[in-house]
ROMARZA-759386 format. One record per residue (C-alpha): residue number from 1; x, z, y. Coordinates in steps of 0.05 Angstrom, whole numbers. Example, Ala and Ser with C-alpha at 12.3 -4.5 7.8 and 13.67 -1.06 7.14 Angstrom:
2
1|246|156|-90
2|273|143|-21
***
This chain:
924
1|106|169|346
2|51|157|389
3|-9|191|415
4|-69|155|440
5|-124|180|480
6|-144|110|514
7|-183|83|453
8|-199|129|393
9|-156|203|397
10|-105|187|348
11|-33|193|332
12|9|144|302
13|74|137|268
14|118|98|238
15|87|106|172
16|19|101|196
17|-39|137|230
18|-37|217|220
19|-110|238|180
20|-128|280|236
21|-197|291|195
22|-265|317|237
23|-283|312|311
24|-269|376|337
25|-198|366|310
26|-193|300|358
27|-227|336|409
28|-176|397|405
29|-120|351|405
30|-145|307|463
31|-162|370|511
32|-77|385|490
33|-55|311|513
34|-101|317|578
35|-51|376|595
36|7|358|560
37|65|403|571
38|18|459|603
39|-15|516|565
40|-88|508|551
41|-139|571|547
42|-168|583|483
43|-232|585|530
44|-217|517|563
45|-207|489|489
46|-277|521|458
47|-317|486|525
48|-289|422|500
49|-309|431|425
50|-374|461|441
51|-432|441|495
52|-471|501|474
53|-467|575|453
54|-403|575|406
55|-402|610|348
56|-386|682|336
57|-312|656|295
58|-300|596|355
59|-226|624|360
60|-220|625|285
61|-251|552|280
62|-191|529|337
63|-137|564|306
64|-154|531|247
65|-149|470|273
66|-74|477|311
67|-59|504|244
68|-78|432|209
69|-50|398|267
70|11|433|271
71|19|413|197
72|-1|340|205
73|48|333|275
74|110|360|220
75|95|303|166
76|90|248|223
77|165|275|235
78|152|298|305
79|207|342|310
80|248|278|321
81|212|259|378
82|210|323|418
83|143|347|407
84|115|412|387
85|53|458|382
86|67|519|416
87|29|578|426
88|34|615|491
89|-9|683|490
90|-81|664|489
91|-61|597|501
92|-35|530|462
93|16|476|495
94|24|415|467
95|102|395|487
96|119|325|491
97|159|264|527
98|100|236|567
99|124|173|550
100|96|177|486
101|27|187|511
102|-13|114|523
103|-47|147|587
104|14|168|625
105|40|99|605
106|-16|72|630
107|-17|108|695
108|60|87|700
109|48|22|699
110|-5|21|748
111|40|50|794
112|91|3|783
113|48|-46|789
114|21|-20|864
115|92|-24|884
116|103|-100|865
117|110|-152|929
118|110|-207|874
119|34|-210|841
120|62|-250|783
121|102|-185|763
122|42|-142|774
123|1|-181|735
124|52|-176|670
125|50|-102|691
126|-20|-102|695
127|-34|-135|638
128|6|-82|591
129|-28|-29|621
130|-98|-51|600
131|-72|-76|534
132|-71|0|523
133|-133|7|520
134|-170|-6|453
135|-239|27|458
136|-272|80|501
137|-228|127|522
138|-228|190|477
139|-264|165|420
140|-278|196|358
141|-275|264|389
142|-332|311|404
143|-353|300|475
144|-353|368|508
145|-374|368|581
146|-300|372|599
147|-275|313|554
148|-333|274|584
149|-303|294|646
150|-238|268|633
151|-270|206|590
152|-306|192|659
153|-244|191|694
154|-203|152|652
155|-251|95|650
156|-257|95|728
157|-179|83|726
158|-182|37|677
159|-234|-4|721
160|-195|-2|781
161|-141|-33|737
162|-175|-91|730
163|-195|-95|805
164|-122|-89|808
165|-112|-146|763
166|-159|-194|793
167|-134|-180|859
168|-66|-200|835
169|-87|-260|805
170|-130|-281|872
171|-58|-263|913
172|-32|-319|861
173|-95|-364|872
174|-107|-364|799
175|-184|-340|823
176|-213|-377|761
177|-174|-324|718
178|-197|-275|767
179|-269|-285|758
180|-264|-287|681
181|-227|-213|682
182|-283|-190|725
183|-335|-223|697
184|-327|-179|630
185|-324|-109|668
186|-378|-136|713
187|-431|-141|659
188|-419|-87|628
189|-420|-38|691
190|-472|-76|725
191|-490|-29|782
192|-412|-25|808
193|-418|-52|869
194|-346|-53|877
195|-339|-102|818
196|-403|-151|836
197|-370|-153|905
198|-291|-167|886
199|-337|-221|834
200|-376|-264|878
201|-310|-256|923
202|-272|-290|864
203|-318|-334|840
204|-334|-371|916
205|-255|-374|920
206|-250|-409|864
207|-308|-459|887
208|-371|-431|858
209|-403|-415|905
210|-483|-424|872
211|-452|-382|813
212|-427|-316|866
213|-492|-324|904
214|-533|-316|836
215|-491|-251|813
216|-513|-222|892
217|-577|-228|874
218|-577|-208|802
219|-544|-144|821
220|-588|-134|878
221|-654|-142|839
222|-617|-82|787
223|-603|-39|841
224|-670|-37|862
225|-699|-37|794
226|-656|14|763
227|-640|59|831
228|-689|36|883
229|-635|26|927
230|-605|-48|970
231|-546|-67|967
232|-484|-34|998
233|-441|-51|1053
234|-392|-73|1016
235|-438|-118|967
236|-481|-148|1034
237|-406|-164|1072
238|-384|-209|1014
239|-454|-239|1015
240|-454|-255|1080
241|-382|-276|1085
242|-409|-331|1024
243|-463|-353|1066
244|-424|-359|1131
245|-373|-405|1084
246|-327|-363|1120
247|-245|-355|1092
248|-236|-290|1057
249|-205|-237|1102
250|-143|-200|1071
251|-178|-140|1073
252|-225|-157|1023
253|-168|-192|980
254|-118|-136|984
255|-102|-93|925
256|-151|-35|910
257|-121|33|900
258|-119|59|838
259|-151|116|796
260|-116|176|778
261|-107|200|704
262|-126|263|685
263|-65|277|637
264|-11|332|676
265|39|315|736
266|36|240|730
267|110|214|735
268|157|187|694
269|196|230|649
270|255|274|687
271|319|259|668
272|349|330|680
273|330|383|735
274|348|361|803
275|406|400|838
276|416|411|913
277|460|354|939
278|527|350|958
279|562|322|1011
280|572|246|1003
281|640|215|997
282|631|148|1020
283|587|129|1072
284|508|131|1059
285|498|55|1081
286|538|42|1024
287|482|56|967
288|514|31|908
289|462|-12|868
290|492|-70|826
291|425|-62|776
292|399|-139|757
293|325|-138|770
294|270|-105|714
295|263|-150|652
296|205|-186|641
297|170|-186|589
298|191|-113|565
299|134|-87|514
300|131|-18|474
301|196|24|462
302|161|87|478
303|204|113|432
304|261|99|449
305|254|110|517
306|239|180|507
307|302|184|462
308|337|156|519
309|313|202|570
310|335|257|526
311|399|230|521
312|415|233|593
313|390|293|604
314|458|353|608
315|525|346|638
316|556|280|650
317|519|248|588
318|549|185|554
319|488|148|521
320|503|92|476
321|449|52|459
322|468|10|389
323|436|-48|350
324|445|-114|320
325|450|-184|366
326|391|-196|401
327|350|-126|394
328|341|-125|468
329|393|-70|481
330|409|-87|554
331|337|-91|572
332|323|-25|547
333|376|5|581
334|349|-38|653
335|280|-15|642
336|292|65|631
337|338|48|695
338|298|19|734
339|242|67|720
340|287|125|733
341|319|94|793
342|300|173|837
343|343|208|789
344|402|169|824
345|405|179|889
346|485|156|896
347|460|90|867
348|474|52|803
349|529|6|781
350|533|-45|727
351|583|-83|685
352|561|-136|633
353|631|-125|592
354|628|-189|559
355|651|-148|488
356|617|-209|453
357|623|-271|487
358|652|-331|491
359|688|-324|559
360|724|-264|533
361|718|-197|567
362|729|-181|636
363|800|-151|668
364|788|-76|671
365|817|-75|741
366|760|-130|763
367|697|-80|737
368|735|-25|771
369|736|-63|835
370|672|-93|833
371|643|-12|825
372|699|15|889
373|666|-35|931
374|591|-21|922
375|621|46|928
376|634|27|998
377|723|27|989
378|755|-23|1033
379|781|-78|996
380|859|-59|1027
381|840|11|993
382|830|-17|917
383|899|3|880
384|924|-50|845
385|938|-26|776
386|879|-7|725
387|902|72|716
388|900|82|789
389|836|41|803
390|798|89|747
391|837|152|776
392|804|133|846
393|729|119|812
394|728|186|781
395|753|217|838
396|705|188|886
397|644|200|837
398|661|268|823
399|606|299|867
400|561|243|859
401|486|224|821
402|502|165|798
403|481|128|741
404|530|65|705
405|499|16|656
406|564|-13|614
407|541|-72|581
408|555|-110|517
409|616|-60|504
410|660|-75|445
411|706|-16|437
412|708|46|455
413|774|47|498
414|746|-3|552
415|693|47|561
416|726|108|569
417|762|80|637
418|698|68|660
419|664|132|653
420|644|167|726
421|676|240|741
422|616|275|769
423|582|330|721
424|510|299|744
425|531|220|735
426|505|181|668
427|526|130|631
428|496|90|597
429|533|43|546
430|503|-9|501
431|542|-41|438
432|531|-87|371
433|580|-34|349
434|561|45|324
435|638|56|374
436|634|121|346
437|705|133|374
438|661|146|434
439|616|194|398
440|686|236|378
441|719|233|441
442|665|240|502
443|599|261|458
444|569|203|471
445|495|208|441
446|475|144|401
447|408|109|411
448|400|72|363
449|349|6|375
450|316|-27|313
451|268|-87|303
452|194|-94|335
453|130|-79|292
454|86|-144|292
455|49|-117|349
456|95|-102|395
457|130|-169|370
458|70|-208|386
459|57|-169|458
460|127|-195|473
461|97|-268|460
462|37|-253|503
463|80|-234|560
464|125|-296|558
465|66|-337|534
466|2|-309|569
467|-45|-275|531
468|-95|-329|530
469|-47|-367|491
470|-36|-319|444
471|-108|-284|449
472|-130|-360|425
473|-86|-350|354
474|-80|-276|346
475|-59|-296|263
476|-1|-342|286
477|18|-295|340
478|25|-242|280
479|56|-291|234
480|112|-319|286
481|122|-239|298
482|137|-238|231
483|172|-295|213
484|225|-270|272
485|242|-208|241
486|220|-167|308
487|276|-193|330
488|267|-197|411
489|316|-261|412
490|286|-286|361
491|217|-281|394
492|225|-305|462
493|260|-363|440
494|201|-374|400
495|159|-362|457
496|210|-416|494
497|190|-470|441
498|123|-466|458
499|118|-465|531
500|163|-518|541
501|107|-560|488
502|38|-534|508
503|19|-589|461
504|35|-548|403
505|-2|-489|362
506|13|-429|351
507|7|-440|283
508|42|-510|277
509|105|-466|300
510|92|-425|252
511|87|-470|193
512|157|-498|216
513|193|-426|216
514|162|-414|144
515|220|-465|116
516|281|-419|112
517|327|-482|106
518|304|-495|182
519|287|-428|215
520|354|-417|246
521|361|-483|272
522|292|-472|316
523|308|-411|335
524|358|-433|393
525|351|-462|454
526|399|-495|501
527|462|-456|494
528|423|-384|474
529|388|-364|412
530|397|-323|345
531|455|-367|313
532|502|-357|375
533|481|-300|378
534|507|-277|311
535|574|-317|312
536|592|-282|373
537|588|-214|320
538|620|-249|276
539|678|-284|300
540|699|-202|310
541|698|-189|233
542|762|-179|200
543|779|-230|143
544|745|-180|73
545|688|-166|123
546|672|-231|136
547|681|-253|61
548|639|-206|35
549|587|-227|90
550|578|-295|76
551|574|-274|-2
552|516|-224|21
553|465|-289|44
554|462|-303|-29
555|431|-242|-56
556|369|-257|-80
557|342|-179|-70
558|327|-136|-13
559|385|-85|-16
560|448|-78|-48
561|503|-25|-55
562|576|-36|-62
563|574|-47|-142
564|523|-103|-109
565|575|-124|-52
566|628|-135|-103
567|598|-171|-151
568|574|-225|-102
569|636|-223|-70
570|681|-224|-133
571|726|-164|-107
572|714|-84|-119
573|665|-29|-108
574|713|6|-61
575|738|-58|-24
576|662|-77|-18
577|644|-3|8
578|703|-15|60
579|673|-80|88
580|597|-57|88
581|623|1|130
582|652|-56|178
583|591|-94|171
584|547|-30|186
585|587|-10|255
586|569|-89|271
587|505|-84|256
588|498|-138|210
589|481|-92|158
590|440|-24|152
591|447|34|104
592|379|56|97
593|399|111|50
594|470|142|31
595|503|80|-8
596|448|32|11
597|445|-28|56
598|400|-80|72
599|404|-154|112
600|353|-176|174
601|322|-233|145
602|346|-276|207
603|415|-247|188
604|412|-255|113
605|402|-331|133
606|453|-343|175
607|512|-306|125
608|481|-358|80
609|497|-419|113
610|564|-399|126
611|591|-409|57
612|525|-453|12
613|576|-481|-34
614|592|-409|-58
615|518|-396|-75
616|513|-405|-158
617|585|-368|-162
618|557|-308|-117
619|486|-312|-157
620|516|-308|-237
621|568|-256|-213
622|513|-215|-192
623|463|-233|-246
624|520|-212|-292
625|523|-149|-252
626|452|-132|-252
627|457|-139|-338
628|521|-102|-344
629|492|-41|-303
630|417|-44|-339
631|451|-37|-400
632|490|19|-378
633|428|45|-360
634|385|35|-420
635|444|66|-446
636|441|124|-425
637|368|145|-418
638|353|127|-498
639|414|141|-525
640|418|95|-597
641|355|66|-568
642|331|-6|-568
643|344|-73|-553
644|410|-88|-564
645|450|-158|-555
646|503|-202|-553
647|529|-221|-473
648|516|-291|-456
649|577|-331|-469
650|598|-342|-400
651|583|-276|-380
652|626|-252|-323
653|639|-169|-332
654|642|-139|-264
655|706|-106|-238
656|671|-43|-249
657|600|-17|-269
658|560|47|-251
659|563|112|-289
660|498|149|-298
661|504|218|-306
662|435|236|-353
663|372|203|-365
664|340|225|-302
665|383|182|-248
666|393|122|-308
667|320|116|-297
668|310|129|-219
669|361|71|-216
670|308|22|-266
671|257|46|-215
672|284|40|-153
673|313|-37|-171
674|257|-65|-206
675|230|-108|-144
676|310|-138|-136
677|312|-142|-211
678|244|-188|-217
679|282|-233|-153
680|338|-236|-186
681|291|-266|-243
682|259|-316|-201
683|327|-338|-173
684|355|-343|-252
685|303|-385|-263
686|305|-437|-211
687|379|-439|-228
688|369|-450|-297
689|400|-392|-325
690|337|-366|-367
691|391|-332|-410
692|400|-286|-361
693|331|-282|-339
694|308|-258|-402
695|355|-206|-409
696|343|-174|-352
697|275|-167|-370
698|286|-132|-430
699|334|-81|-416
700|282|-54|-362
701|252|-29|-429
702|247|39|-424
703|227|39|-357
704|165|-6|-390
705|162|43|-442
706|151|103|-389
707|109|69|-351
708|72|23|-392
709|14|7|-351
710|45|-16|-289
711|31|-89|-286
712|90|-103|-340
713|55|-162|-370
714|65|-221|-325
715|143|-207|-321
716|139|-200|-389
717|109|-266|-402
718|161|-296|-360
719|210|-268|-411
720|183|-302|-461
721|184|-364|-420
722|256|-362|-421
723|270|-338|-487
724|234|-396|-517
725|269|-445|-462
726|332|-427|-488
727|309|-430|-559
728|333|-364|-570
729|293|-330|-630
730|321|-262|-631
731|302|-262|-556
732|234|-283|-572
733|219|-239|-626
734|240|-179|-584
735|201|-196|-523
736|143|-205|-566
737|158|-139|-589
738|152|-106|-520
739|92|-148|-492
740|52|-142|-545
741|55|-56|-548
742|43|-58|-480
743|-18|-107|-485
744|-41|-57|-537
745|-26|-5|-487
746|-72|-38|-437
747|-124|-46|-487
748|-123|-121|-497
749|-112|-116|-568
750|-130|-189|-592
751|-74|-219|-551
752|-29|-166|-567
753|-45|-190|-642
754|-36|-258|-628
755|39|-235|-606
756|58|-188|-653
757|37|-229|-718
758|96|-280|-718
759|146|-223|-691
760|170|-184|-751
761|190|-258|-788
762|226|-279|-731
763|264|-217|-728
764|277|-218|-805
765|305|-287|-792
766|354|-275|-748
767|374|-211|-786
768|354|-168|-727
769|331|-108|-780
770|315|-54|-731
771|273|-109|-687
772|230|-127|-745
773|216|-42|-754
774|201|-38|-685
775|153|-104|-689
776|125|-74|-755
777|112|-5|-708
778|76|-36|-655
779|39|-87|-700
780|17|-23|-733
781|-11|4|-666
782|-52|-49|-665
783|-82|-54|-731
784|-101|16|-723
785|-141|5|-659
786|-179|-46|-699
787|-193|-7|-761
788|-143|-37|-813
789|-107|29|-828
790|-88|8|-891
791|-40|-45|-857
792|-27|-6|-809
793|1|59|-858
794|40|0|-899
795|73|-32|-837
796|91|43|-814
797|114|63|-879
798|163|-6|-888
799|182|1|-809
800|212|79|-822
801|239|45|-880
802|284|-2|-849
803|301|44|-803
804|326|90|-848
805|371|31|-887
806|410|16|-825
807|415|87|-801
808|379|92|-737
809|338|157|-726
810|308|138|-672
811|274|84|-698
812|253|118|-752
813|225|176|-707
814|182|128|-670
815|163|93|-739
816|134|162|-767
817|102|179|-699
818|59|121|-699
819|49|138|-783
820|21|205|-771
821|-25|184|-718
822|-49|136|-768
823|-51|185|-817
824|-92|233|-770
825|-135|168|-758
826|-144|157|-829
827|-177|228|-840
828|-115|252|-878
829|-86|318|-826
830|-44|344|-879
831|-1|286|-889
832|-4|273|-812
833|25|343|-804
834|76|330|-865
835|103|256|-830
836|110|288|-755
837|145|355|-786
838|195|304|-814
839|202|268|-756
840|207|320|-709
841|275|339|-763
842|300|285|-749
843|307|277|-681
844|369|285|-651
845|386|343|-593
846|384|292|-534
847|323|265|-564
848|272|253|-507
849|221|300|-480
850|174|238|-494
851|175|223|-562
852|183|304|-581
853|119|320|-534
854|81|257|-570
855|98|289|-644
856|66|358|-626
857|16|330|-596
858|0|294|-661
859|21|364|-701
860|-28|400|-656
861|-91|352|-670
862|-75|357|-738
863|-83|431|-741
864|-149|424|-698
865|-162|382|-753
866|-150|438|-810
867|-190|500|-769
868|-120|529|-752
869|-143|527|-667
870|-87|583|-652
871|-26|541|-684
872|-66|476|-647
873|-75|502|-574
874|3|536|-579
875|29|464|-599
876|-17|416|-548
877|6|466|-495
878|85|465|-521
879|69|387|-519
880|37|390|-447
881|92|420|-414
882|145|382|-454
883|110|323|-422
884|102|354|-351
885|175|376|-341
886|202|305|-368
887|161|275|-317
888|116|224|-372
889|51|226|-348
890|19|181|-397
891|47|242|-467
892|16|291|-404
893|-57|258|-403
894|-58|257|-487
895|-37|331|-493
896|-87|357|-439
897|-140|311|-472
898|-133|338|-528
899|-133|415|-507
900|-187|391|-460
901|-229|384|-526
902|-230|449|-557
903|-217|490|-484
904|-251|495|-429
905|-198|523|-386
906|-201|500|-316
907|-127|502|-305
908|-120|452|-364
909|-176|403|-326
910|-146|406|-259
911|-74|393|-285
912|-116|331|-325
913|-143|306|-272
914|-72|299|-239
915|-39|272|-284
916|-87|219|-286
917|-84|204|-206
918|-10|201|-215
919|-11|147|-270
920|-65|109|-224
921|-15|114|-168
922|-56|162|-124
923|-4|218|-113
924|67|219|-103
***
C-alpha cells in the first residue's frame, strides 16, 4: 500500500488504485497524510474542504467521508500494513508507517542526499526523490486555503530538489545535464530568480555562454514586465561573474538547502522507543560497524521496509527476511540499516554466511571472531572453541544497542550462535529458506520479499542505466521489466548487458529475452547471474525434491498441486506434497493458496533445462492427469450426464485422482483450471497428441453448459480441429454437438446450423445413441429460433425417444425441456405444460437446480399462457430462486424475464438487472 500526495491524492495497492470518489474525499484524506500520525480537528479538516461559509451539516458531510474511507482503507487490506483511521474526540488520525507516504520518502531522500560527499550517489538519490513526483502536488483534491498552503510548500521543496540535483551534477561536471534539469523548472517558474541564476551559472560552465547571457536578459525583461522590479543580487552576481569570464566560486556551486515537507516530524520510521543508555562494555573508540556501504540502485520496497521496521521493533527481535535467489534480500536488509543506522548506537556487525555458495560456509568460530574484534576484544582474549566464543558475544552485548545483519543463512542452527544477548540488540537474518526452526525457537518474525512490479522493475534499470536511457524507451524498459520476472538479479544483469554495449536498444535486448530457449543464457554475466544463482539453491535439494523439480519446468500451466506434481513427476500425491513443501522453504516454489503452488518464470526455465529429455514423458503423464481428473469431475457435477468415452489407448492412469465431494467444488475445480487446461491444449497440440487435446475440451462440458457465453467457441473449434486430425468421428460428432448449442446460444444460428446438420448421422454411425439425442436436441434449438417448429417438435420428440431406449433420464429430461419450449413456441401451452410435468417426473433427486429451474420456468409461462397468473408468478418465482441459490445466472435472467413481464415489482427488476451484470462479468 501506498499513499500519494506528490502527484494526484491517491492510494494504491497491490490490486490497484482505491476509488476514493469526489474531491472533498481527496482533500479529507490529504489534510490526514499532511499530519499523519497526529489528530486533526474536525475544524482544521472543514477549512480544507471549504474556502467559504460551510454548510450547516459540514461535520456530517466529513464524517461521511472517514466513514467511506475507512471502508475503502479495509478492502485495500491496510490492516496489513499498519494503518488505520482513528478517531480521537473531535478529532481524526490517520496512523501509518511514514514510509508508506511518497512525501516523507521524498523528504528522506533529500536528506540523504544532503549528507552525500560523493555527488554521483546524490544524484541516484536525487533522482528517486523527484521520480516521486507525478503531477502537482495534491491533485485532484479540493484546494482549501490550507491544502494550497501545503501544495505551495511541497512544490518549493520539490524545486529545491532539483537545484539540488543540478548542483550535484555541476560538482560531477556533467553541467550539460545540469542545464537541461534546470532548463525545464526554469520555464515553467520563470520569475525564480534562484533557478535563472543556478541556469545561466550551468549553462556558461558548460560553454554557452551567448545562451546564459540571453536567459539574464529574458528574465530580466519579465521581471520588469510582470513585477516592475530589476533583477536581484543574486541574478546580477551570476551576470556579472559571465561577463567578467570569471571561474565560478564554490559558493555559487555549492549545494542549496533544501525545503521542508509539510507532512509530521520528518524522520525515518523509529525502530522502537529509545531507552536511557547503559554503561558501555568495551571501549567507545571501538564502534563496531562491519556494515558494507548502501546499495545502489535500491528502488521502491516501501512496503517492506515498513514491515521490516515493525519487525524490529520489541525485545531482542530476530527478523528474517525470506525469498527466492536473487530478490535482493541483502540489500533490503543494508538499506533499512543504513537508514536506521541512530537506532544503533553500539554499532552494527555483519556476516555474509555463505549458506549458498560455492566456497562453502564460513567456520562459526571465524564470524564470532571477526564480531569480538570490532567489538574491541584483544585478539589474545578470543576463546578458541565456538561455544565459548558465542558465550563471550552474548555476554559482552548484553547491555548493548546493537544491530547484526546475518547474511545468506542456510539453517537455522548457524544462526542461533550468532544471535546478540542484549534485550535492545536486533537481528536481522536473511535466507532462500522459510528456516522456520528459527520462527519456533527464538520468534523470529518472517519478512517475506517477493518480485518487483514493472515499475519499480524498470526504476531499477534507470538507476543502473540512467534515466535518459531508459526515459528514451520507456516500452522496452517495461517489457525487459517484464521479461525478468521482477526479478532484481535478473534486472541488473540486464541493465549490465546494456551498458557494457551502448550500441544496443532497449528493445533489441528485449527481442532477444522474448526466446525462452535463450533467456537464461543472457541473463548472466561473468561469474554472477540468475542460473548460478539458482544452482547454488539447488545443489541443497534432497534427491525427490530435486526430481520433482526438474519435472515441474515441463508443465505447460501456471500452477499445479500435488495430484499436478505427481503426475509430471511419475510418483504420488503425498510424495509430491512432501517435495513441494521442500521446494516452498527454498523458494523455488510458492503456494499461493492452501494446496497451490506456482513457478517464477525465470525459475520454471531453468528446472526445465535440467532434465529436456524428460519433457514428452512429464507432458502425457500430466495430460493423462488433467483427463482422468475432468472426468472425475464431469462426473460428479452431472451425475449420468454427458459425454462419455473410451481412454486413449496409451493412456497413462495416474497413481491417484481427486475426489470431489458435490457438484459445487467439481465445478469450482473446471473453473479455476480452465486457463491451465486450454495450455495444456496448446502444448497437446504442438506435440501431436490431438487425442488428448480434444478430450480435454469436452469434458469441460458442463462448465460450457453453465456458462455458455463465455468465449467457448474458439476452444471449441480447436476441438474440432483435433477430432477431425485424428479422424475420430464419435469425437467429431460430439464436439459438433457442443459448439453448435453454444453458437445457438450466442445467437449465431446459421453457423450453428451449418454444425449441427451432419451431427446426428455421424453419431448414428458410430452407434453413439445418446449423442445423436443430444445432436437431435440442440439441432432442435435451432430450428426453433428460425421458425421450423415442425422439425424442431419431430427432432425433440425422436431425441426423448432414444433417450428413453437406452435408459438415460437425463437425456430425456433435457430432450422434453427443449419440447415444451417448442411447444410453448408453437402456441400449444397445454401440451407445453403436459411435456415439462413429465419431465420434471422424471428427474432424478440429485437432478440439477439448472435443468429443474429451466422446467418451471417453462411450466410458469405456460400458465401465463392459460390466464392462470397466480399458479404462473408462484412457479417463475420457485424457478428464480432455484436458479439463484444454484448459482446459474443465465435459468436466473429467463425466470426474472419472464416475471418481469406480467410484474412490475421492483425487487424482481433490481435482482434482473444483477443477474445480468454478473453474466456480463461486471460483479463478483
Amino acid at each position: 500500500m501506498e499513499f500519494r500526495l506528490l502527484g494526484t491524492v491517491s492510494v494504491d495497492t497491490r490490486r490497484g488504485p482505491l476509488p476514493l470518489g469526489p474531491a472533498k474525499r481527496r482533500s479529507l484524506l490529504a489534510a490526514l497524510l499532511l499530519s499523519a500520525n497526529t489528530p486533526v480537528p474536525t475544524g482544521r479538516l472543514t477549512a480544507c474542504l471549504w474556502d467559504d461559509e460551510p454548510p450547516s451539516q459540514a461535520r456530517g458531510v466529513i464524517q461521511g467521508h472517514v466513514s467511506r474511507l475507512r471502508a475503502l482503507l479495509a478492502e485495500g487490506d491496510a490492516e496489513a500494513y499498519g494503518v488505520e483511521l482513528l478517531t480521537a474526540g473531535d478529532a481524526y488520525a490517520l496512523r501509518l508507517p511514514e514510509t508508506l507516504l511518497d512525501a516523507q520518502r521524498f523528504e528522506e531522500l533529500l536528506t540523504l542526499a544532503r549528507e552525500q560527499r560523493d555527488p554521483a550517489d546524490a544524484v541516484l538519490m536525487l533522482g528517486d526523490a523527484l521520480a516521486l513526483w507525478r503531477g502537482p502536488a495534491l491533485g485532484g483534491a479540493f484546494a482549501g486555503p490550507p491544502l494550497q498552503a501545503a501544495a505551495h510548500s511541497l512544490e518549493e521543496s520539490r524545486l529545491s530538489a532539483v537545484e539540488q540535483l543540478a548542483s550535484a551534477y555541476g560538482r560531477l561536471g556533467e553541467h550539460h545535464r545540469a542545464a537541461a534539469v534546470l532548463r525545464t523548472e526554469a520555464v515553467a517558474h520563470p520569475l525564480r530568480e534562484s533557478l535563472s541564476a543556478a541556469l545561466m551559472t550551468a549553462l556558461y560552465q558548460a560553454g554557452r555562454q551567448s545562451e546564459a547571457l540571453d536567459w539574464f536578459h529574458r528574465t530580466r525583461r519579465l521581471l520588469a514586465d510582470e513585477l516592475g522590479i530589476d533583477p536581484g543580487r543574486e541574478l546580477a552576481d551570476a551576470y556579472g561573474l559571465i561577463l567578467r569570464g570569471d571561474p565560478v566560486p564554490e559558493l555559487l556551486a555549492a549545494r542549496p538547502k533544501g525545503g521542508a515537507v509539510p507532512v509530521a516530524e520528518p524522520s525515518a520510521e523509529p525502530v522502537r522507543t529509545p531507552v536511557p543508555p547503559r554503561p558501555a562494555l568495551v571501549p567507545a573508540e571501538a564502534h563496531a560497524d562491519l556494515l558494507p556501504r548502501v546499495p545502489r540502485g535500491f528502488h521502491g520496497r516501501g512496503a517492506e521496509l515498513a514491515a521490516l521496521g515493525r519487525a524490529a521493533a520489541g525485545e531482542a527481535p530476530v527478523c528474517l527476511v525470506t525469498g527466492p535467489a536473487g530478490v535482493g534480500k541483502t540489500g533490503l536488509a543494508l538499506w533499512w540499516a543504513h537508514r536506521n543506522a541512530d537506532a544503533f548506537p553500539d554499532g552494527r556487525l555483519f556476516a555474509d554466511l555463505h549458506g549458498f555458495s560455492d566456497t562453502g560456509e564460513p567456520a562459526l568460530i571465524e564470524v564470532l571472531r571477526e564480531f569480538l574484534l570490532a567489538l574491541g576484544v584483544p585478539p589474545r582474549r578470543i576463546p578458541e572453541s565456538a561455544a565459548a566464543a558465542a558465550a563471550l558475544f552474548r555476554s559482552l552485548t548484553d547491555r548493548l544497542r546493537l544491530l547484526v545483519v546475518l547474511d545468506n543463512a542456510r539453517d537455522s542452527g548457524t544462526v542461533r550462535a550468532l544471535l546478540p544477548g542484549g534485550a535492545d540488540c536486533v537481528t536481522v537474518v536473511t535466507s532462500r529458506h522459510r528456516l522456520e526452526g528459527l520462527i519456533a525457537s527464538d520468534a523470529a518474525r518472517p519478512v517475506p520479499l517477493g518480485t518487483l512490479d514493472a515499475q519499480d522493475g524498470t526504476a531499477l534499470l534507470a538507476g543502473v542505466l540512467g534515466e535518459e536511457r531508459v526515459l528514451a524507451e520507456p516500452v522496452a524498459a517495461r517489457r525487459l521489466a517484464e521479461l525478468c520476472g521482477g526479478l532484481p538479479l535478473a534486472l541488473r544483469v540486464t541493465a549490465a548487458r546494456l551498458a557494457g554495449r551502448p550500441q544496443w536498444t532497449l528493445a533489441h535486448l528485449a527481442d532477444e529475452l522474448a526466446d525462452e530457449r535463450g533467456r537464461l543464457a543472457r541473463l548472466a554475466v561473468d561469474d554472477t547471474g540468475v542460473p548460478a544463482a539458482l544452482r547454488l539453491t539447488v545443489q541443497h535439494l534432497s534427491g525427490p525434491a530435486a526430481h520433482h523439480f526438474g519435472r515441474l519446468g515441463h508443465h505447460p500451466g501456471t500452477h499445479f498441486d500435488p495430484y499436478t506434481a505427481a503426475a509430471l513427476a511419475g510418483t504420488d500425491p503425498p510424495a509430491a506434497a512432501r517435495a513441494l513443501e521442500h521446494l516452498g522453504a527454498a523458494h523455488l516454489v510458492t503456494e499461493t493458496a492452501p494446496g497451490r503452488w506456482e513457478l517464477h518464470d525465470l525459475v520454471r526455465l531453468y528446472a526445465r533445462d535440467l532434465d529436456p529429455a524428460a519433457g514428452p514423458h512429464a507432458l502425457t503423464g500430466v495430460l493423462d492427469h488433467y483427463i482422468a481428473t475432468a472426468l472425475a469431475a464431469a462426473e460428479t457435477a452431472q451425475p449420468g450426464g454427458e459425454p462419455c468415452f473410451a481412454l486413449p489407448a496409451d493412456f497413462r492412469r495416474p497413481s491417484a485422482v481427486r475426489d470431489f465431494a458435490d457438484r459445487a467444488e467439481a465445478m469450482g475445480w473446471l473453473a479455476a483450471e480452465r486457463e491451465d487446461l486450454a495450455r495444456a491444449v496448446s502444448a497437446a497440440r504442438a506435440a501431436d497428441l490431438d487425442d488428448r487435446a480434444w478430450r480435454i475440451i469436452l469434458l469441460q462440458w458442463p462448465q460450457v453448459v453453465w456458462r455458455s457465453r463465455d468465449n467457448w467457441v474458439p476452444l471449441l473449434y480447436t476441438a474440432l480441429e483435433c477430432a477431425q486430425a485424428v479422424a475420430d468421428p464419435y469425437a467429431e460428432a460430439r464436439v459438433r454437438t457442443l459448439l453448435g448449442w453454444v453458437l445457438s446460444e450466442e445467437g449465431r444460428l446459421a453457423d450453428a446450423l451449418t454444425l449441427l446438420e451432419p451431427s446426428p448421422a455421424l453419431a448414428r454411425r458410430t452407434g453413439d445413441r445418446l449423442g445423436e439425442a443430444t445432436s437431435l436436441v440442440n439441432l432442435a434449438v435451432v430450428q426453433s429460433a428460425q421458425g421450423d417448429l415442425d422439425a424442431a417438435l419431430a427432432n425433440c420428440t425422436r431425441a426423448a425417444a432414444l433417450a428413453r431406449e437406452e435408459g438415460n433420464p437425463h437425456t430425456e429430461m433435457l430432450a422434453l425441456l427443449h419440447l415444451a419450449r417448442t411447444h410453448l413456441t408453437s402456441g400449444a401451452p397445454e401440451q407445453a405444460l403436459h411435456v415439462a410435468r413429465t419431465a420434471l417426473d422424471l428427474g432424478p433427486e440429485h437432478e440439477e437446480a439448472a435443468r429443474t429451474s429451466l422446467l418451471h420456468t417453462v411450466s410458469g409461462e405456460a400458465h401465463l399462457a392459460l390466464g392462470d397468473k397466480p399458479e404462473a408468478l408462484r412457479l417463475l418465482e420457485r424457478a428464480a430462486d432455484e436458479a439463484e441459490s444454484a448459482g446459474y445466472d443465465e435459468g436466473t435472467v429467463r425466470a426474472l424475464e419472464a416475471l418481469l413481464r406480467v410484474s412490475g415489482r421492483a425487487d424482481h427488476r433490481k435482482r434482473h438487472e444483477e443477474a445480468v451484470r454478473r453474466l456480463a462479468g461486471e460483479d463478483g
